[in-house]
C-alpha positions as CSV (number, residue, x, y, z in Angstrom):
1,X,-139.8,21.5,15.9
2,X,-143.0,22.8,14.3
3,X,-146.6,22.2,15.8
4,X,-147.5,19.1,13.8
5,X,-144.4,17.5,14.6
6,X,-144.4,18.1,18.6
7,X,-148.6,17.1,18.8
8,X,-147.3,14.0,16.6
9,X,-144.2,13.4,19.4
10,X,-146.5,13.7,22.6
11,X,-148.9,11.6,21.1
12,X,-146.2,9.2,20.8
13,X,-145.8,8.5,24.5
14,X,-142.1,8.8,24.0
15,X,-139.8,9.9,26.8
16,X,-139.2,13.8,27.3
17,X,-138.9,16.5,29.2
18,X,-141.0,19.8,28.6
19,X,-139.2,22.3,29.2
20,X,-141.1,25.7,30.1
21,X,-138.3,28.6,30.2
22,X,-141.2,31.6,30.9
23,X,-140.6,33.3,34.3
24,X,-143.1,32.2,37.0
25,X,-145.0,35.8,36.3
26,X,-145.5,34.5,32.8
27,X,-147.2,31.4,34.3
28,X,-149.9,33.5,36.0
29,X,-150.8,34.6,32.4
30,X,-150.8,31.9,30.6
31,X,-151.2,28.3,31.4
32,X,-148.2,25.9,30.8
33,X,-148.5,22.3,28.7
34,X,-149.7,19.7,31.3
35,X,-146.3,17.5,32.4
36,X,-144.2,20.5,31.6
37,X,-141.1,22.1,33.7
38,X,-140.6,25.3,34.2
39,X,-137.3,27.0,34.7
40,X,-136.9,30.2,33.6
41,X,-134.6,30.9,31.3
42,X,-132.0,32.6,33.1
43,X,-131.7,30.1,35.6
44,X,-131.3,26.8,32.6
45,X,-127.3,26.8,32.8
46,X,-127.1,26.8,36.4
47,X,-129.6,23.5,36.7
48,X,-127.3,22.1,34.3
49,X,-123.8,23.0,36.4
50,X,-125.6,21.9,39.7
51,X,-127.0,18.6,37.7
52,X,-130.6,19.3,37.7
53,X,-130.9,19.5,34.3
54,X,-129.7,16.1,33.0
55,X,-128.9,14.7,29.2
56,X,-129.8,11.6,29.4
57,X,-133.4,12.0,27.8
58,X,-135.0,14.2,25.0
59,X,-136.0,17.7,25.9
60,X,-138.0,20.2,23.9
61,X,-138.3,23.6,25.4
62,X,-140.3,26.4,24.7
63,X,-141.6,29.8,25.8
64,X,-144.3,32.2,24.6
65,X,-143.5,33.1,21.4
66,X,-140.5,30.6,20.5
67,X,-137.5,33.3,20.2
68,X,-136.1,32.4,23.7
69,X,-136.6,29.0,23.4
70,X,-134.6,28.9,20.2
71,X,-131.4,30.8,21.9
72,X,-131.7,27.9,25.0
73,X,-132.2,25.3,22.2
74,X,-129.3,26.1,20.2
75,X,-126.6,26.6,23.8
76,X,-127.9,23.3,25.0
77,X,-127.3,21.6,22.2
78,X,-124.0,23.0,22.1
79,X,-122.7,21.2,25.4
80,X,-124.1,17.5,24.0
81,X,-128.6,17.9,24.7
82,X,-130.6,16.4,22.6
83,X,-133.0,19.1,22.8
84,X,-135.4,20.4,19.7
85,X,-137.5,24.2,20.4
86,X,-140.8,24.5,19.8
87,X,-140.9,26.9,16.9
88,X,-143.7,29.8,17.2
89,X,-144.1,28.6,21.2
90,X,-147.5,28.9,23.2
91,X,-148.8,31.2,20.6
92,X,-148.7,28.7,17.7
93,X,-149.3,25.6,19.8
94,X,-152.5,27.4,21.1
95,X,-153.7,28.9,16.9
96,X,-156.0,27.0,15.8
């Protein structure tokens, strides 16, 4: 999902989850979006097995540059998500 489309989708006041997969060190850094969760990625297949992680709406993850979320956004969609990565990440979000 590129920039355009995700600032068009939040605007929308549609249903999702925000999906930060940085590690919490990341977080010190750099902000996340407002609303977002954060599980790092290494820990996103076990909040599925222990049902933390649920299907039943949207999800859009992301990370800092967009590489990691695209690996978690192409596995979850695998096992049934309806789940989009934001494409570039913080970095592209925050480019003006």
């Amino acid at each position: 999902m590129n920039k355009k489309d995700f600032v068009k989708l939040l605007a929308s006041g549609e249903e999702i989850l925000l999906l930060d997969i940085r590690e919490p060190e990341e977080l010190l850094i750099e902000e996340t979006i407002p609303g977002s969760k954060n599980i790092p990625m290494g820990k996103v297949f076990t909040s599925v097995a222990d049902g933390t992680l649920l299907k039943d709406i949207p999800i859009v993850v992301f990370c800092r540059s967009g590489k990691r979320a695209a690996i978690v956004q192409r596995e979850l969609s695998t096992i049934g998500f309806n789940v989009k990565a934001l494409e570039g990440g913080l970095q592209e979000l925050r480019n003006n």
